[in-house]
C-alpha positions as CSV (number, residue, x, y, z in Angstrom):
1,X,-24.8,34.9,4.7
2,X,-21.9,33.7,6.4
3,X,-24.0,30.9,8.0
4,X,-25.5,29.6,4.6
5,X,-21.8,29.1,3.7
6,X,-21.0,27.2,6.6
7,X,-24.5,25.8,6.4
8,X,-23.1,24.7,2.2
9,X,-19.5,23.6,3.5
10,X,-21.4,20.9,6.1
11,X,-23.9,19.6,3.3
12,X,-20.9,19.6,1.0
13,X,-18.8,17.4,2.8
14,X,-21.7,14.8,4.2
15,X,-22.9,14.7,0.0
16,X,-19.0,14.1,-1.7
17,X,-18.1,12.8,2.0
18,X,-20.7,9.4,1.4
19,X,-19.3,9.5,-2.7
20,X,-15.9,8.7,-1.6
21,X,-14.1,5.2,-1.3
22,X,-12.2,4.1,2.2
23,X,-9.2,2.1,2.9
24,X,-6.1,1.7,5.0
25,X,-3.8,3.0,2.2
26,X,-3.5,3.0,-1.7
27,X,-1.4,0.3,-3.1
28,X,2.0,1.0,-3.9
29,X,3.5,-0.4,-6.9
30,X,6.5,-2.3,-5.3
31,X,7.8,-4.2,-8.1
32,X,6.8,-7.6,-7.2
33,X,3.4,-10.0,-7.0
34,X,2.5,-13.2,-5.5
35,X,0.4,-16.1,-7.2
36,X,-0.9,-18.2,-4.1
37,X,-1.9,-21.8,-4.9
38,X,-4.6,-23.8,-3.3
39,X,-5.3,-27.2,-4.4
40,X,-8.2,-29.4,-3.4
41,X,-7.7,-31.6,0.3
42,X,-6.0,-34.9,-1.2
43,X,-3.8,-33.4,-4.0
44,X,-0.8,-34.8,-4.3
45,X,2.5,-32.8,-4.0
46,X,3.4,-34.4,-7.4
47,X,0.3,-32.7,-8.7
48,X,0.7,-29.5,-7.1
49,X,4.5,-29.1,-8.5
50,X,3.0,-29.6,-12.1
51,X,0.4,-27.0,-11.7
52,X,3.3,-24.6,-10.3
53,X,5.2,-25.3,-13.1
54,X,2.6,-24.0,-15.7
55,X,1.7,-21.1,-13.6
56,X,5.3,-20.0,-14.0
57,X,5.6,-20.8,-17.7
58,X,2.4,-18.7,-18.0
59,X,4.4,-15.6,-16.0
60,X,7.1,-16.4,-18.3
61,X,5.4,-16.0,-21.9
62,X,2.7,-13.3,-20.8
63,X,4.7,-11.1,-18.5
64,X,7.5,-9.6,-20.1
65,X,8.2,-7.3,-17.1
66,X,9.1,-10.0,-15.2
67,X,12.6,-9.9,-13.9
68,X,12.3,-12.9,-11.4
69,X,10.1,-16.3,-10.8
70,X,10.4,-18.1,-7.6
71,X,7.8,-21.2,-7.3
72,X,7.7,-22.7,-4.0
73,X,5.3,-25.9,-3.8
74,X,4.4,-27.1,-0.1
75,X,5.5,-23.9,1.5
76,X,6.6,-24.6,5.3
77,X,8.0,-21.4,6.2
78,X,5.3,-19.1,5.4
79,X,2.2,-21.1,5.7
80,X,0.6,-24.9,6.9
81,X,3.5,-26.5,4.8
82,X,0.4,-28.5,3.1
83,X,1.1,-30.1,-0.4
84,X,-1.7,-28.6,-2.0
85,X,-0.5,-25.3,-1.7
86,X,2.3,-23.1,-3.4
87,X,2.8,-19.6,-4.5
88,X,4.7,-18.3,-7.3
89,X,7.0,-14.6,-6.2
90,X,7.4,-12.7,-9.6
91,X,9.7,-9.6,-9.1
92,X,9.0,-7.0,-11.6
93,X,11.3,-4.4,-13.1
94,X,11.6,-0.8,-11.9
95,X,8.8,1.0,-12.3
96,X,9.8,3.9,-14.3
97,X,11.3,1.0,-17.1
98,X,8.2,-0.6,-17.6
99,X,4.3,0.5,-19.2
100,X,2.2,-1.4,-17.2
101,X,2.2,-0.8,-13.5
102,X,2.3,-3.3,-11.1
103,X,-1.7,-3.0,-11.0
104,X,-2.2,-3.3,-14.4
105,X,0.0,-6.9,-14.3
106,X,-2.4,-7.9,-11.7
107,X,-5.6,-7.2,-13.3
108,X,-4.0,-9.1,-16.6
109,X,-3.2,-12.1,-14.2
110,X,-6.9,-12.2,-12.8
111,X,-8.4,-11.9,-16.3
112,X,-6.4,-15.3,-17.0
113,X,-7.0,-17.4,-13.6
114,X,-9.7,-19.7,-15.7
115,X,-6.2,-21.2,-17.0
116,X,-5.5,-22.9,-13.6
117,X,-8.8,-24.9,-13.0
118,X,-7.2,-27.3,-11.0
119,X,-7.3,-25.5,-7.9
120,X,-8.0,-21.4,-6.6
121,X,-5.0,-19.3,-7.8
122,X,-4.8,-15.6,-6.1
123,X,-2.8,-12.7,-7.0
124,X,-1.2,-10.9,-4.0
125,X,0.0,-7.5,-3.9
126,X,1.3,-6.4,-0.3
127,X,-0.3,-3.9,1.7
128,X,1.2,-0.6,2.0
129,X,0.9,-0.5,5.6
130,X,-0.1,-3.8,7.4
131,X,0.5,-5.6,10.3
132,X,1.1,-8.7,8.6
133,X,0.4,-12.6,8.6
134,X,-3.6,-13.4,8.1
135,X,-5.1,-16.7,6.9
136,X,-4.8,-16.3,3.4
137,X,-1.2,-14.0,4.0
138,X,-1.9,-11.0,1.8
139,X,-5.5,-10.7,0.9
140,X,-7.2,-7.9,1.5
141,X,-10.9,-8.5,2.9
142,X,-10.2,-11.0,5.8
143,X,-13.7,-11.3,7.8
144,X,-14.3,-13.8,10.7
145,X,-17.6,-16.1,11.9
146,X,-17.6,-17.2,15.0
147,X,-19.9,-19.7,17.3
148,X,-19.8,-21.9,20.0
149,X,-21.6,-24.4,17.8
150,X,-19.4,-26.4,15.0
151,X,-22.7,-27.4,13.7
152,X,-23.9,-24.4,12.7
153,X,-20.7,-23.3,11.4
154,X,-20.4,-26.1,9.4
155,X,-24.1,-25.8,8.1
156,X,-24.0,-21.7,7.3
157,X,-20.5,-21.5,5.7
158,X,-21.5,-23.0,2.5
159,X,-24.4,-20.9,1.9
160,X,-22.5,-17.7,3.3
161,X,-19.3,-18.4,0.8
162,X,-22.5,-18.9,-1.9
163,X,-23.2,-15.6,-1.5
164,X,-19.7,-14.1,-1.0
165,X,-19.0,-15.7,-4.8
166,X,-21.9,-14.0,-6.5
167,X,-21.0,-10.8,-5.1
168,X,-19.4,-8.1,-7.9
169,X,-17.1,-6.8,-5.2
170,X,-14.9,-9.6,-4.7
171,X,-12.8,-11.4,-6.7
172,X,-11.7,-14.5,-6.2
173,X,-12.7,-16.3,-2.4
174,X,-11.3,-18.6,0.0
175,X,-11.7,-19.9,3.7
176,X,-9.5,-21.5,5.9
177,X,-11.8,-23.8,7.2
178,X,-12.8,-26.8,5.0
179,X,-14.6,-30.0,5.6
180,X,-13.3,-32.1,2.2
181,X,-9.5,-33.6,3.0
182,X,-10.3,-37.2,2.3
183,X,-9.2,-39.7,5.1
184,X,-9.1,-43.7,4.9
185,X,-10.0,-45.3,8.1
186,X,-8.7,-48.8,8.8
187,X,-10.5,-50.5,11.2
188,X,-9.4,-53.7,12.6
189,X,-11.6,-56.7,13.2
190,X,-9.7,-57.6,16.8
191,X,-10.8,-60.6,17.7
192,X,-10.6,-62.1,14.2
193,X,-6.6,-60.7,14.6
194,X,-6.1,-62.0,17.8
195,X,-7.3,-65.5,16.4
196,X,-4.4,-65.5,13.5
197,X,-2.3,-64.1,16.0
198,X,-1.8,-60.7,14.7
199,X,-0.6,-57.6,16.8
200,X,-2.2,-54.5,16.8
201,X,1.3,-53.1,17.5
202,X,2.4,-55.5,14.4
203,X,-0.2,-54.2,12.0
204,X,0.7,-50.8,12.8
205,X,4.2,-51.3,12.0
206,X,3.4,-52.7,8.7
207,X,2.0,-49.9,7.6
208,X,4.7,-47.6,8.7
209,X,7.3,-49.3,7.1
210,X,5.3,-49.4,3.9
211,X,3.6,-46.0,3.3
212,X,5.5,-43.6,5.6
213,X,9.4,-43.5,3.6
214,X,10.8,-43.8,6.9
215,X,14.9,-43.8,7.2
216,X,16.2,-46.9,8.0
217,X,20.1,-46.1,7.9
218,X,23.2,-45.2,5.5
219,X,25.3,-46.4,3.5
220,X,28.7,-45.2,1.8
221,X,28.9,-46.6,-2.3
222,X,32.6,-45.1,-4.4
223,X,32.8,-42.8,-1.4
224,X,29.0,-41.3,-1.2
225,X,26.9,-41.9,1.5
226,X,23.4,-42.7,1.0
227,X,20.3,-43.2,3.1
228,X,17.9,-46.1,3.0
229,X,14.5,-45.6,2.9
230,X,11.6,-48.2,2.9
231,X,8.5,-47.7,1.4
232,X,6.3,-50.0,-1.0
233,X,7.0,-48.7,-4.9
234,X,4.5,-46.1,-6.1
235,X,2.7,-47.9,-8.7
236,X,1.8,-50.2,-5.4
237,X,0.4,-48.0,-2.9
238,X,-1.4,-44.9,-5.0
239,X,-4.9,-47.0,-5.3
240,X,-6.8,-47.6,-1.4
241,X,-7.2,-51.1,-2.3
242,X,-3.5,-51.5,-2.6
243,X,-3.4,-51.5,1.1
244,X,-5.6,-54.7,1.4
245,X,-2.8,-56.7,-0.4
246,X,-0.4,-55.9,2.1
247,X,0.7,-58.8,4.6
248,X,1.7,-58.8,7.9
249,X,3.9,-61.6,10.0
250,X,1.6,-63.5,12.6
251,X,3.2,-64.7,16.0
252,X,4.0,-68.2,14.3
253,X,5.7,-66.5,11.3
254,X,3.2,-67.0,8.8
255,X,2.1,-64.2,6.1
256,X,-1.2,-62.8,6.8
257,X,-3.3,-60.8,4.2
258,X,-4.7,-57.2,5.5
259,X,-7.9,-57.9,3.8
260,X,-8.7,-60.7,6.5
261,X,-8.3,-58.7,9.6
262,X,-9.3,-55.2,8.3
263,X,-11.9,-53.2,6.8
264,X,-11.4,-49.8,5.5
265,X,-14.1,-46.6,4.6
266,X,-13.6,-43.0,3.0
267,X,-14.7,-40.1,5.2
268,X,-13.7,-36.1,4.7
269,X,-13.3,-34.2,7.3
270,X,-11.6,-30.7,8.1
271,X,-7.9,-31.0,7.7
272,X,-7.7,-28.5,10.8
273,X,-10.0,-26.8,13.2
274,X,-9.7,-23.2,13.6
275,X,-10.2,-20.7,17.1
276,X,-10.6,-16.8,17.2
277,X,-11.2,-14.9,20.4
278,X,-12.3,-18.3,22.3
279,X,-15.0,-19.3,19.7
280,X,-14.8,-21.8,16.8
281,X,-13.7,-20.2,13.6
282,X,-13.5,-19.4,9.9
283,X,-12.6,-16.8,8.4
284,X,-13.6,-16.2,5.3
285,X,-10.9,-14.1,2.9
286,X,-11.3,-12.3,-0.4
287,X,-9.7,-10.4,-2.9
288,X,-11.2,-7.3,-4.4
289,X,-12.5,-6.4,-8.1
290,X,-11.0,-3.2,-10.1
291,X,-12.4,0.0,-8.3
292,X,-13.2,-1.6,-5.1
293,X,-11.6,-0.3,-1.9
294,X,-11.4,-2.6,2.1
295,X,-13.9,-0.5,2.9
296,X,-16.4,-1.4,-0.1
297,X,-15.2,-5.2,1.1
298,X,-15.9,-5.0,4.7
299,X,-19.4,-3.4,4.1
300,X,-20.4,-6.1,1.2
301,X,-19.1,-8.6,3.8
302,X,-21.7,-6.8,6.4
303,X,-24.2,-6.9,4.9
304,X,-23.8,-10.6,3.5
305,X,-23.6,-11.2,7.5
306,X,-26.5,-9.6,8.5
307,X,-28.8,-11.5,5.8
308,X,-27.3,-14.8,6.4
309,X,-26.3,-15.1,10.0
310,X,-28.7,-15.6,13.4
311,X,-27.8,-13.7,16.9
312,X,-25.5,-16.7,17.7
313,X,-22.6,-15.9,15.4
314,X,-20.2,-12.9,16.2
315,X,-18.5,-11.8,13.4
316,X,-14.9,-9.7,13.6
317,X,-11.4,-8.6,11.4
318,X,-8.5,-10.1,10.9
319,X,-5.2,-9.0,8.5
320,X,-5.2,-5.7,6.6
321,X,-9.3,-5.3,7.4
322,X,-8.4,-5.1,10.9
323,X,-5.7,-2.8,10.4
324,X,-8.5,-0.3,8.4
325,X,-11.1,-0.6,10.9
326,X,-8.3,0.3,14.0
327,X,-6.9,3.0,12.0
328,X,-10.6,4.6,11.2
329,X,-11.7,5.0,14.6
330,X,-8.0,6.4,15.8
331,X,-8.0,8.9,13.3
332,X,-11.1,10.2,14.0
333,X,-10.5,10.3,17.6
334,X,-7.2,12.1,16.9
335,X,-9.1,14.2,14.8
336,X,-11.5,15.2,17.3
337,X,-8.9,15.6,20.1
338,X,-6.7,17.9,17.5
339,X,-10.4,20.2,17.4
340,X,-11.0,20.2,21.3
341,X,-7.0,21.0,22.0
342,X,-7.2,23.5,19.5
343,X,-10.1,25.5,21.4
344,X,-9.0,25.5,24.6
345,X,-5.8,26.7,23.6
346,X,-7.4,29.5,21.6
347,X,-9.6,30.1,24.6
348,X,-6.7,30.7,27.0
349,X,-4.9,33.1,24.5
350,X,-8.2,35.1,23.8
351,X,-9.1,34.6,27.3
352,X,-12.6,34.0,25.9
353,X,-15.4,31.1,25.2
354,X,-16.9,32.8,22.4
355,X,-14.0,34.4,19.8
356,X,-12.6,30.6,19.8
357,X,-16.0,29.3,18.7
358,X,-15.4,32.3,15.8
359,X,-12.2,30.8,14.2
360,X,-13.2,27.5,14.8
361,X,-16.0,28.0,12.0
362,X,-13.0,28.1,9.6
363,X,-12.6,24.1,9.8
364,X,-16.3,23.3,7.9
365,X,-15.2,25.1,4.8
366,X,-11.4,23.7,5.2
367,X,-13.0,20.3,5.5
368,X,-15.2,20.8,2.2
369,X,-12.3,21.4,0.0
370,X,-10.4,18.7,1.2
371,X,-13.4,16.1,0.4
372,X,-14.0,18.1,-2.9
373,X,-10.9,18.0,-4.0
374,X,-10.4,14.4,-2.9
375,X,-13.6,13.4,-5.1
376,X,-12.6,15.6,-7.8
377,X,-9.3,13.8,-8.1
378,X,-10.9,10.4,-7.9
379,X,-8.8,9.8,-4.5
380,X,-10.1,7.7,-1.4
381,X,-10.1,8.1,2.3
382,X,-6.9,7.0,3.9
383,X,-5.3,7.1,6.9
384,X,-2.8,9.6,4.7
385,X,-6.1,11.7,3.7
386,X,-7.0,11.6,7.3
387,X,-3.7,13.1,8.4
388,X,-4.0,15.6,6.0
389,X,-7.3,17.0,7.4
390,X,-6.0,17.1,11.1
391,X,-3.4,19.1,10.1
392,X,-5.5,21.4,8.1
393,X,-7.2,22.2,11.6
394,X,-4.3,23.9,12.7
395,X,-3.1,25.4,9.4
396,X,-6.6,27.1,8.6
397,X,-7.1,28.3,12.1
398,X,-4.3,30.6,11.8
399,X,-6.2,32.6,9.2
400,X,-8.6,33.3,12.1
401,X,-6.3,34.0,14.6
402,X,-4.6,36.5,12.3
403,X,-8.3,38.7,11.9
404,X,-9.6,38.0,15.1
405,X,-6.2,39.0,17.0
406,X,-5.7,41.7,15.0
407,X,-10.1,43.1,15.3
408,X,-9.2,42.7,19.0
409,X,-6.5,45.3,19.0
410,X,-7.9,47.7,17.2
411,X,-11.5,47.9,19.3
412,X,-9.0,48.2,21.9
413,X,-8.2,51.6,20.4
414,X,-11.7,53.1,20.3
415,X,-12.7,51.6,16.6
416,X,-16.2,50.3,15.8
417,X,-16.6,46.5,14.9
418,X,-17.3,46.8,11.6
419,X,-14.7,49.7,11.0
420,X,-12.4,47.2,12.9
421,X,-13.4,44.0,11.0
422,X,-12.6,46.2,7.4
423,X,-9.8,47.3,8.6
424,X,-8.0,43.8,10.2
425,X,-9.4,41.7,7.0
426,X,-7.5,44.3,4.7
427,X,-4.3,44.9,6.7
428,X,-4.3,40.9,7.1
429,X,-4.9,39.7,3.5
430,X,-1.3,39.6,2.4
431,X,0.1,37.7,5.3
432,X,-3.1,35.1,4.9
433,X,-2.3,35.0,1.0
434,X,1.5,34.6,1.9
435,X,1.1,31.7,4.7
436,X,-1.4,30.3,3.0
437,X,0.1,30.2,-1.0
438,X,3.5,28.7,1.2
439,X,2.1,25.9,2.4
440,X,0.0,25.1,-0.7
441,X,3.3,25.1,-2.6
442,X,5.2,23.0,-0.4
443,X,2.8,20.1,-0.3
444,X,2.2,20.3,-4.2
445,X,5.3,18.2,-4.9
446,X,3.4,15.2,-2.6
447,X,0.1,16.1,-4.8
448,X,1.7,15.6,-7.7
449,X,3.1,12.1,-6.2
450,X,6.9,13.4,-7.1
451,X,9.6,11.4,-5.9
452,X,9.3,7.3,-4.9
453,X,7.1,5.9,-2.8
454,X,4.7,8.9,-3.2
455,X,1.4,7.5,-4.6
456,X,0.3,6.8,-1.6
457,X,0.5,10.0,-0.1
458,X,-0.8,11.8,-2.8
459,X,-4.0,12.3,-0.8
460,X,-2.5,14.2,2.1
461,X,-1.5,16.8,-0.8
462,X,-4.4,17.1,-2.2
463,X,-6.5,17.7,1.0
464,X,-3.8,20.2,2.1
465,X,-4.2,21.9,-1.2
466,X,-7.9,21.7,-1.6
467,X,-8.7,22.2,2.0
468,X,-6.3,26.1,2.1
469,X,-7.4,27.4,-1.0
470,X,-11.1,27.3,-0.4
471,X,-10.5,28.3,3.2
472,X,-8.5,30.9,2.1
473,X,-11.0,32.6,-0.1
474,X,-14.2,31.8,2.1
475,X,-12.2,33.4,5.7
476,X,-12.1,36.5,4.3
477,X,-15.7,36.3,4.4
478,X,-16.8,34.2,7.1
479,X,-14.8,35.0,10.0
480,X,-15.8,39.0,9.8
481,X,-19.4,38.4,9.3
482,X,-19.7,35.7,12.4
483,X,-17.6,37.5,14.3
484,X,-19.7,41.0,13.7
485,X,-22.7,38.2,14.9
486,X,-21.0,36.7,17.6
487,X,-19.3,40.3,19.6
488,X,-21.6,42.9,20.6
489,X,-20.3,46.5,21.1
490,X,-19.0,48.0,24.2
491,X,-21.4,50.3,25.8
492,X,-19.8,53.7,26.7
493,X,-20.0,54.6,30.3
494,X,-20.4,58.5,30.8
């Protein structure tokens, strides 16, 4: 019997185990969101600001939670500084003073992204634990392609961001590399310039002075000083062809046209080539739809991969997916390592291989109450869930120590096993149901998320919780009848 339990505990937690979302950590409601910006290569700052400016009236009219709006267009300090980008910082009210949480504001804002088509808006809400910086600074599902080859890269990112968009996990995509900033090559027809005496070095300067708003000097008008700046009036350099009607100043002083010495093409290319590990690069970054975890995002993101990518491309992590795949495998290490210690430190107190193995058999049905109760309350696996179940190794073992010890002393006095086993699980129930009741109480205030900052910890409550109460019942049960199993009688020697 006691093996069909322990046989039930393993199938439970492989079955509500494979039910249950992963990620690093649940989101915290931290009072604050970011609107990132990205406008199409070529747009101009002028452009972006306006866009900024109705992102923020929108904040203003539809978030009444909103406390503070900070737009920043052409962003130096926290990203490439490019004038197609901005974000807009909205810092919400406490918590506790407002009805909608700060997830609920987000999911409003993505709902009404259609009313910025002039470029990708994304809404940011900071990690609870992260390492920070990443491509797109705060999204969630950051996944890298890699090759040698530019060409391929260039040829399978389209189709592999095609299938990224259609995908109902995501929402909202981006990646940092791009092959549409629009360029305007000038080339110069040199021996025609050399003929009208014209200067590469000459040309060159032309253009400077016109297009670049370079600072000449100062000057000081009713005590103000002022700097001069030269650059042609905008109405006369926002069209390519303007350019052709510029003139330059030959070596015998005459005025030559631009048109008769140049010619000038339109070409795109990517405003900035990218590295990862040695390889060329792009990573490929994406927010997630309501109810979907990292986890769900790196899988879908897998999977996408493994249909649309040949054995030349390596793929890898990068920002707060990185962080969850670290974390994963160290936990479960430390989880393994916390099992092992455990045993061999049981096996030097019992002096024995086999009574070790006995309370060890308590962790299956620990294990299955945590995941239970972690399905049950709709709760994911986190590195806070994770903590929780290594330290229910060591707080569910004690129940086993408590009858095993305690069967061990009384065989020692002449008793049969199962006269011993009756007696230990009896005389050991109340100090079981006292430890055990303790501990449950004193992580419900963390299951109940009391207290700020607690959300994302709720988890390690509930496993605590879950994990002691059946272990609690089902010890009583198990531990006697393996142990019975397990320990033969001592023969009597005449």
């Amino acid at each position: 019997m006691a093996f069909v339990v322990i046989a039930i505990s393993t199938g439970a937690i492989f079955f509500f185990g494979s039910q249950l979302q992963s990620e690093l950590s649940p989101l915290e409601d931290r009072n604050w969101l970011r609107l990132s910006f990205t406008g199409p290569e070529g747009t101009s700052f002028e452009a972006t600001d306006a866009v900024v400016d109705k992102m923020a009236k929108f904040v203003g009219d539809s978030i009444p939670e909103k406390r503070v709006c900070l737009t920043v267009t052409a962003p130096g300090f926290v990203g490439s500084g490019a004038v197609n980008t901005a974000f807009v910082r909205i810092a919400l009210s406490e918590s506790q003073d407002r009805k909608r949480s700060q997830q609920d504001i987000a999911n409003y804002i993505n709902k009404n992204i259609a009313l910025f088509p002039e470029g990708k808006v994304f809404v940011i809400q900071e990690q609870t634990i992260s390492s920070g910086g990443g491509p797109r600074g705060g999204l969630p599902v950051q996944f890298v392609l890699q090759n040698n080859d530019f060409n391929k890269l260039r040829d399978v990112l389209p189709k592999f961001m095609e299938e990224v968009g259609k995908s109902s996990v995501f929402q909202g995509t981006d990646v940092n590399l791009k092959f549409n900033k629009p360029e305007l090559i000038i080339e110069i027809d040199r021996e025609k310039a050399k003929t009208l005496g014209v200067s590469v070095a000459d040309l060159a300067q032309t253009l400077q002075l016109a297009l670049s708003g370079q600072r000449f000097g100062y000057f000081i008008m009713n005590e103000k000083q002022y700097q001069v700046i030269g650059q042609v009036n905008r109405e006369n350099r926002d069209d390519p062809l303007d350019l052709s009607a510029l003139y330059v100043r030959n070596n015998k002083g005459q005025m030559i046209q631009l048109d008769n010495i140049t010619k000038m093409r339109e070409q795109s290319s990517p405003p900035q080539l990218y590295h990862y590990n040695r390889y060329q690069s792009a990573t490929v970054s994406a927010g997630l739809a309501p109810g979907k975890t990292i986890g769900d995002g790196i899988k879908e993101m897998n999977v996408i991969a493994k249909k649309m990518l040949d054995e030349t491309f390596t793929s890898s992590l990068t920002g707060a997916s990185r962080d969850f795949e670290e974390s994963s495998s160290n936990t479960l290490f430390a989880f393994l390592l916390a099992l092992l210690l455990i045993y061999l430190l049981l096996a030097a107190q019992f002096e024995s291989f086999v009574q070790p193995l006995i309370i060890m058999f308590t962790v299956p049905t620990a294990l299955a109450g945590a995941i239970f109760s972690l399905w049950y309350f709709n709760q994911t696996i986190n590195i806070f869930s994770q903590i929780g179940m290594i330290m229910l190794i060591g707080l569910v073992t004690k129940n086993g120590i408590l009858i095993v010890e305690f069967t061990n002393q009384l065989r020692e006095k002449g008793m049969n096993i199962k006269d011993a086993l009756i007696e230990a699980s009896t005389a050991r129930l109340r100090p079981i149901l006292m430890t055990s009741l303790a501990t449950i109480l004193g992580a419900l205030p963390i299951a109940m998320a009391l207290g700020a900052g607690s959300k994302s910890r709720m988890g390690m409550g509930i496993v605590i919780i879950g994990g002691l109460l059946l272990s609690m019942i089902l010890t009583l049960f198990v531990i006697p009848a393996i142990y019975s199993y397990f320990v033969k009688e001592k023969k009597k020697h005449d």
